[in-house]
C-alpha positions in Angstrom: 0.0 0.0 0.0 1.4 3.4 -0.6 1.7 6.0 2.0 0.1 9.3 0.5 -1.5 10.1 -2.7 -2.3 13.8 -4.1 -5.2 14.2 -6.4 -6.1 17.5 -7.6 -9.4 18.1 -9.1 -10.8 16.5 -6.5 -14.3 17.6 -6.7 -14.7 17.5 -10.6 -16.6 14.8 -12.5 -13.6 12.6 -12.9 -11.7 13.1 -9.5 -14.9 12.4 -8.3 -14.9 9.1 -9.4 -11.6 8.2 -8.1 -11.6 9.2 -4.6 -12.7 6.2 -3.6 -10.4 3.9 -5.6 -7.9 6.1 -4.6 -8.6 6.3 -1.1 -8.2 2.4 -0.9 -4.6 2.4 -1.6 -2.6 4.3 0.3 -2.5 5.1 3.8 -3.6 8.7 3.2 -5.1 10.5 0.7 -5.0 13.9 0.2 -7.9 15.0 -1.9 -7.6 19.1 -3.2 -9.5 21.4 -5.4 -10.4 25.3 -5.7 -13.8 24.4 -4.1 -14.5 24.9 -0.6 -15.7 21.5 0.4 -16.7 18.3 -1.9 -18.8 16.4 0.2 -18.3 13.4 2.5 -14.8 12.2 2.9 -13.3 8.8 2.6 -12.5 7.2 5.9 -8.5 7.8 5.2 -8.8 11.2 2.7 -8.5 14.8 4.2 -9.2 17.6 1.8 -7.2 21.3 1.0 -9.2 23.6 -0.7 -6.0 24.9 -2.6 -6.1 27.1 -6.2 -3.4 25.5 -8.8 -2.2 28.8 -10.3 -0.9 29.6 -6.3 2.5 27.9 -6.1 3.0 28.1 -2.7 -0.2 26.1 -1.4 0.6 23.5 -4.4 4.2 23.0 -2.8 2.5 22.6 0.8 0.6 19.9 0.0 2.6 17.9 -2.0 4.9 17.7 1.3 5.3 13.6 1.8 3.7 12.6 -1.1 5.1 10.0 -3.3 2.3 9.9 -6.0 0.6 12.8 -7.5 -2.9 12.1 -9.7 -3.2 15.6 -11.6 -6.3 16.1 -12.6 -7.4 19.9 -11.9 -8.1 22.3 -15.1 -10.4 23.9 -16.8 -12.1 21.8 -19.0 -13.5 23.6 -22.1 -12.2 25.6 -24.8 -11.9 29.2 -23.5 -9.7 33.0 -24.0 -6.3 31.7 -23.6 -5.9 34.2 -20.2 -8.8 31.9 -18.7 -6.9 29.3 -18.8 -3.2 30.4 -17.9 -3.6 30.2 -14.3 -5.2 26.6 -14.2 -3.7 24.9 -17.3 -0.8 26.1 -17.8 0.8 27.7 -14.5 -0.9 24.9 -12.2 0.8 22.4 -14.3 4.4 24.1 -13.9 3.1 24.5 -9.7 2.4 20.6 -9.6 5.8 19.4 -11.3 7.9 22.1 -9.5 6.2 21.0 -6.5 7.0 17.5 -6.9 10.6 18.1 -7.6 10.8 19.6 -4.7 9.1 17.3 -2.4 11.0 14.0 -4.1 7.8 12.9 -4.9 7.9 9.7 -7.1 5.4 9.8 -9.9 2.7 12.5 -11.6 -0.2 10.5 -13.1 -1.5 13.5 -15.6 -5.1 13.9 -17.1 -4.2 14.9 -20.8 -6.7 14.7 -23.7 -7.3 13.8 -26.7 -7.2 17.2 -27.6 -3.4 17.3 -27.9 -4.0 15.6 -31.1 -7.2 16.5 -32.0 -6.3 18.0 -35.2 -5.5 14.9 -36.8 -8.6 13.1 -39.1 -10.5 10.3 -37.5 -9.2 7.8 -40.6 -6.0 8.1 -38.9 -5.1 5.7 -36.1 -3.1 7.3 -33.4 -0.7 6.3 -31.2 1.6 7.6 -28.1 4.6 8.7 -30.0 2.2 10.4 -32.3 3.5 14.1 -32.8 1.0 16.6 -31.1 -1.7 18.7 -33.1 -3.7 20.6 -30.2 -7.4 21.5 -31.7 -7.1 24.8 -29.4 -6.2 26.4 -26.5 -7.2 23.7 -24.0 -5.7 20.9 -26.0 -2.4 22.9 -26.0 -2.3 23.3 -22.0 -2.3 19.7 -23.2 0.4 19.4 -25.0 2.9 22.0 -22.8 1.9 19.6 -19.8 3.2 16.7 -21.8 6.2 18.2 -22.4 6.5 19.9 -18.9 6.1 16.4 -17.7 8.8 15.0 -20.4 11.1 17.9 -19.3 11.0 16.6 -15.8 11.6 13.3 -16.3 15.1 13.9 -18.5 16.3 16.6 -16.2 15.3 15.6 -12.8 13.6 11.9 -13.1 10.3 12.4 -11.8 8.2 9.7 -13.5 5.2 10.8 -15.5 2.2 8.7 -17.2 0.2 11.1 -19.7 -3.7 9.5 -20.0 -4.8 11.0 -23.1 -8.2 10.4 -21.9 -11.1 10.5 -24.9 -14.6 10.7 -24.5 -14.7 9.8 -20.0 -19.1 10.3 -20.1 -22.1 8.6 -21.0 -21.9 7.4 -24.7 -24.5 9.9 -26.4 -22.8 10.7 -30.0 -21.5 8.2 -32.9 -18.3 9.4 -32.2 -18.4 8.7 -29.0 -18.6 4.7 -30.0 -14.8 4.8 -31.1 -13.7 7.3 -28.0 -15.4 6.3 -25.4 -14.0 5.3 -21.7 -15.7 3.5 -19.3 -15.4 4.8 -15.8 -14.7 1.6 -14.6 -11.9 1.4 -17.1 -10.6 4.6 -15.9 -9.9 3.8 -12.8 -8.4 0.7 -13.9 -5.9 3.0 -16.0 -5.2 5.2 -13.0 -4.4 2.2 -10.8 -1.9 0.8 -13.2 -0.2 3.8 -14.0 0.4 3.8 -9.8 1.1 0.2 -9.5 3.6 -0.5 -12.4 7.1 -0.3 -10.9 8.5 2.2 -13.4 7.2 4.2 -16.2 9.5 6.6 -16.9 7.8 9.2 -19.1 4.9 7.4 -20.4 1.9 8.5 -22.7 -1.4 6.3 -22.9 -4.7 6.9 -24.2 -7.3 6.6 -22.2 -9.7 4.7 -24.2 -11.8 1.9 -23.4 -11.5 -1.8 -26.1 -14.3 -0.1 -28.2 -14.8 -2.4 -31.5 -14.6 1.3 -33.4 -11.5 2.8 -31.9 -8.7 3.9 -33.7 -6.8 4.8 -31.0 -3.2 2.5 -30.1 -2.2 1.9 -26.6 1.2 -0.2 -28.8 3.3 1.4 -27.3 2.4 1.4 -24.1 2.2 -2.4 -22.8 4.2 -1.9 -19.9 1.9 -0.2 -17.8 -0.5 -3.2 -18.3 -4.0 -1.7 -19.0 -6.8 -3.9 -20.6 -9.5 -2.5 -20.7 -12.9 -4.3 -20.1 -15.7 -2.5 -21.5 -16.5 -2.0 -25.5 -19.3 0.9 -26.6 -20.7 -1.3 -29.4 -22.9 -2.3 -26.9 -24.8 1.1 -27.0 -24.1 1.0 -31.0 -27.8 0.3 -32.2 -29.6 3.0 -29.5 -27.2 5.7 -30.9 -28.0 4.9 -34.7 -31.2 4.5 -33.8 -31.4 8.5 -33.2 -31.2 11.4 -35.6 -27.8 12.1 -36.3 -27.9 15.2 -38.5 -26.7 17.5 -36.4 -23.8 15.4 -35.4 -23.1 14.5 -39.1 -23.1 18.0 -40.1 -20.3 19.1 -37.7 -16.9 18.9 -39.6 -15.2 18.7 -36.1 -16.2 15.0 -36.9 -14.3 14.7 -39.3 -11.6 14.8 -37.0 -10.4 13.0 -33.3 -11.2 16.3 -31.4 -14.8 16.6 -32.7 -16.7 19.8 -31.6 -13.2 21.1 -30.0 -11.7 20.8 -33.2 -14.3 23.0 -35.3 -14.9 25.3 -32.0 -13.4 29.1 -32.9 -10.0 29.2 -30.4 -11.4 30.6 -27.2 -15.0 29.7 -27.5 -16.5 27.3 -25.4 -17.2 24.0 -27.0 -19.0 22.5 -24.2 -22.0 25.5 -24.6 -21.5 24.2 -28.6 -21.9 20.6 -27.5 -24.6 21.0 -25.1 -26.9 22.9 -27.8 -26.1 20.3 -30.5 -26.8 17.1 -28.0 -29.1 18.6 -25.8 -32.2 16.3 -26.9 -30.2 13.1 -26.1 -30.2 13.9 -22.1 -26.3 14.3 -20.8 -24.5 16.1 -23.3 -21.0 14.8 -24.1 -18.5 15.9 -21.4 -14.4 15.5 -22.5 -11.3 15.7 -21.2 
């Protein structure tokens, strides 16, 4: 069991999920986010409201941790400003912070979006070269190479999950991207458990029958994922997919985000679009 684990984003959809998880392997977990408060607490988890752009409160709690699960951002596509504190700076705050401490390992929430320029025909793998689809993919893509930086120069472990589509399956495209929560957590747990990973990228996709997305190069972390979207294949095709169809963001892996004008929220875009098919489709 390890000692103490960091997650940040804590109180977001997919920290959320992994408290618990979390919470079960290590001795303490320390669970933060800008919020105030995010509910009940695990037996074994304290919480630091703490804001990722503020360096010094980062560094605090990272004190005695040996495994840091990064997963506080903005999640949208929004003005570049917006995002600089969270994204960008909080990233920098986290690795720093982790040099500092000697802590072991960052397990980082990145996105498809680092890559989301790139057409859907085209199967993609780690070592594929980055094409952000706008301003939140890039935070993507300098994180990835903030992590890679830190690795070469002062050997802090990294694993980038280039997570896909983390939420209810509700689009077409969704059938090729999709990740299962379950499988998730499975990801997260093996990129704590393997013994070394040296800088490491993964996508974070579950075995969908669709997906074009290649975990070859990545084996040694050991993720198999469970769970395949064909199963929700016929309900989706059963609906009207003319909106979807008509967005050429399809065309390519970062969907809406990639046809979304730089700075301009693709999650308002998204919820418009999918609003008549219940949960809209939420991304990382």
């Amino acid at each position: 069991m390890k000692k103490r684990i960091l997650l940040t984003g804590a109180g977001g959809r997919l920290g959320s999920y992994l408290r618990e998880p979390l919470s079960k392997m290590c001795t303490e977990l320390v669970s933060t986010d800008i919020k105030k408060n995010i509910g009940k607490l695990n037996k074994n988890e304290k919480y630091i409201s703490a804001d990722l752009a503020n360096f010094d409160q980062i560094c605090e709690i990272t004190k005695d941790v040996s495994f840091v699960c990064h997963f506080g951002a903005l999640v949208d596509e929004l003005p570049f400003n917006e995002m600089l504190g969270p994204n960008f700076i909080g990233s920098y705050n986290v690795w720093e912070s982790a040099r500092l401490n000697n802590c072991k390992r960052v397990i980082y929430a990145s996105s498809i979006h680092a890559v989301g320029m790139y057409k859907r025909t085209k199967t993609l793998r780690p070592k594929t070269p980055h094409r952000a689809d706008g301003f939140y993919g890039l935070s993507k893509c300098f994180t990835e190479n903030l992590a890679r930086m830190y690795f070469d120069k002062c050997g802090i472990e990294s694993v980038c999950l280039r997570i896909a589509t983390c939420s209810p399956i509700t689009t077409a495209r969704s059938l090729t991207s999709w990740l299962s929560y379950d499988d998730l957590i499975q990801l997260v747990m093996r990129s704590i458990d393997t013994t070394h990973t040296g800088y490491s990228v993964v996508y974070g996709v579950s075995d969908n029958d669709r997906s074009n997305l290649s975990n070859i190069d990545s084996g040694h972390l050991g993720f198999k994922p469970k769970d395949n979207a064909e199963v929700y294949a016929s309900k989706i095709f059963a609906d009207d997919l003319t909106e979807e169809l008509a967005d050429e963001g399809n065309k390519l892996h970062g969907g809406p985000f990639a046809s979304t004008d730089l700075g301009v929220s693709a999650m308002d875009k998204m919820k418009i679009v999918y609003a008549h098919r219940g949960e809209y489709q939420d991304e990382r």
